[in-house]
C-alpha positions, -999 to 999 in steps of 0.1 A, spaced: -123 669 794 -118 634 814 -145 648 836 -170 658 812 -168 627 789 -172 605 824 -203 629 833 -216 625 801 -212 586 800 -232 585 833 -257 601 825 -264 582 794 -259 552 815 -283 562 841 -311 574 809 -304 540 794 -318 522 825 -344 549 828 -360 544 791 -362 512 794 -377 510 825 -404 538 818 -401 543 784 -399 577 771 -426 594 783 -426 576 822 -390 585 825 -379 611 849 -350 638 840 -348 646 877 -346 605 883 -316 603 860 -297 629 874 -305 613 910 -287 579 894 -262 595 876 -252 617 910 -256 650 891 -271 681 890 -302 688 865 -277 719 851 -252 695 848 -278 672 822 -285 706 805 -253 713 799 -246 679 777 -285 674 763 -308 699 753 -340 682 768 -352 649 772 -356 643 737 -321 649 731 -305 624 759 -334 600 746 -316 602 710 -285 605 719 -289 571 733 -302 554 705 -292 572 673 -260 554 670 -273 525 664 -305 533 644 -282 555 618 -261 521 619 -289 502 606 -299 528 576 -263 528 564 -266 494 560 -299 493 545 -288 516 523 -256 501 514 -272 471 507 -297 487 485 -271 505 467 -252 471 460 -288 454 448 -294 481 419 -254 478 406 -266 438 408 -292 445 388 -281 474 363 -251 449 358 -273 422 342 -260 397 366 -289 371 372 -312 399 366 -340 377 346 -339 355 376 -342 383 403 -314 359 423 -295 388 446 -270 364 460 -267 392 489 -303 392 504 -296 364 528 -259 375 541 -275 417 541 -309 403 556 -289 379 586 -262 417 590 -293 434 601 -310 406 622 -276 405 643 -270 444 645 -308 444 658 -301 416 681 -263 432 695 -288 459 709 -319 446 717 -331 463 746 -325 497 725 -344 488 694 -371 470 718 -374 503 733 -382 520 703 -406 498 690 -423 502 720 -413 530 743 -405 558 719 -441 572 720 -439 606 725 -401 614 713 -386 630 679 -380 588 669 -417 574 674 -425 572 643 -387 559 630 -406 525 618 -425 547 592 -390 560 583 -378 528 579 -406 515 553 -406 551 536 -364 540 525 -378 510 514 -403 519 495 -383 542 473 -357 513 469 -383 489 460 -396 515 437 -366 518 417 -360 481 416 -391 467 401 -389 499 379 -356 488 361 -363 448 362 -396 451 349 -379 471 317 -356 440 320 -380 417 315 -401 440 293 -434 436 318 -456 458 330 -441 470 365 -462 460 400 -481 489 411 -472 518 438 -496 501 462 -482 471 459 -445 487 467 -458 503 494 -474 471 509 -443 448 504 -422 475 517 -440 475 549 -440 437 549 -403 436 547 -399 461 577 -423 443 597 -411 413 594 -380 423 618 -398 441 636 -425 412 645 -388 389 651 -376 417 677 -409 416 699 -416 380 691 -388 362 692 -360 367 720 -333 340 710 -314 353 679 -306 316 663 -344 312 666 -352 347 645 -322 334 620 -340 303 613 -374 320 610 -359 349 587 -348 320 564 -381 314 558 -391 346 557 -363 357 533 -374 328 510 -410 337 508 -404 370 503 -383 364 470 -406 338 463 -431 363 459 -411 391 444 -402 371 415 -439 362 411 -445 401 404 -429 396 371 -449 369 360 -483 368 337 -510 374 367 -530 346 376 -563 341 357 -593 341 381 -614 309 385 -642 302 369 
């Protein structure tokens, strides 16, 4: 068993260094067998193909980051159905859930850099899409119950959609933009205020157009 886990580690290893070298498609099965010092049966033995190894590698931490989106999620609807600060839209645990993610990102850059930009090809290239299609149904739910809060109308499903996809990509712009996380904290601030900003501005009379 010794042996097997210390094959198995090797080999994931050697893939790591592979994908990010080549990226998904460029890298070589045969090439990380060569680096791990073991046979291509030996690979099949552990991973079922390349797609396999390639998420085996990286799904721990990508199911890391939806449990905590959806933990967070699930906290900011008891927030909400609670009453607390509800006509205010002031979720006290944006910033401290919003800075959890940046830092889980940032403890494993080179993986999530390589899906953002090497995944093309594997099961996980379109995991961004995933990503925004969690939010979305969050977002959904939670301008559903504050507008009957408020007793406005609620913002529209393209509006969701878009802000959804505005709140994904605004990490994922920080992870290929911005190496240095203290420098993506302090930008995220900013972010994280203008996004809020904004949501609260949902539930307000629209603006009148000029004359």
């Amino acid at each position: 068993m010794k042996d097997e886990r210390e094959t198995k580690e090797k080999l994931l290893q050697s893939a790591r260094a592979e994908f990010l070298a080549k990226g998904y498609q460029g890298a070589s099965l045969r090439s990380i067998c060569k680096a791990s010092g073991v046979t291509t049966g030996a690979l099949y033995f552990f991973f079922k193909d390349k797609d396999d190894l390639f998420t085996s590698l990286v799904a721990p931490q990508l199911n890391t980051l939806k449990a905590m989106l959806t933990e967070h999620m699930r906290q900011e609807l008891l927030v909400l159905d609670s009453g607390e600060d509800a006509a205010e839209n002031d979720f006290r645990g944006d910033a401290y859930a919003s800075q959890q993610v940046l830092h889980l990102l940032y403890q494993n850059y080179d993986l999530f850099l390589l899906l953002l930009t090497g995944s093309y090809g594997s099961s996980l290239e379109h995991f961004v899409d995933e990503l925004v299609a969690i939010s979305e149904e969050h977002y959904r739910k939670l301008a559903d119950r504050q507008a009957a809060l408020l007793g406005v109308t609620p913002p529209q499903d393209y509006t969701i959609h878009w802000l959804a996809h505005m709140q994904i990509d605004a990490f994922v712009h920080l992870l290929t933009h911005e190496p240095d996380e203290q420098k993506a904290l302090a930008h995220l601030q900013d972010i994280l205020q203008y996004m809020l900003s904004g949501w609260n501005g949902l539930f307000q009379p629209p603006v009148s157009p000029g004359p």
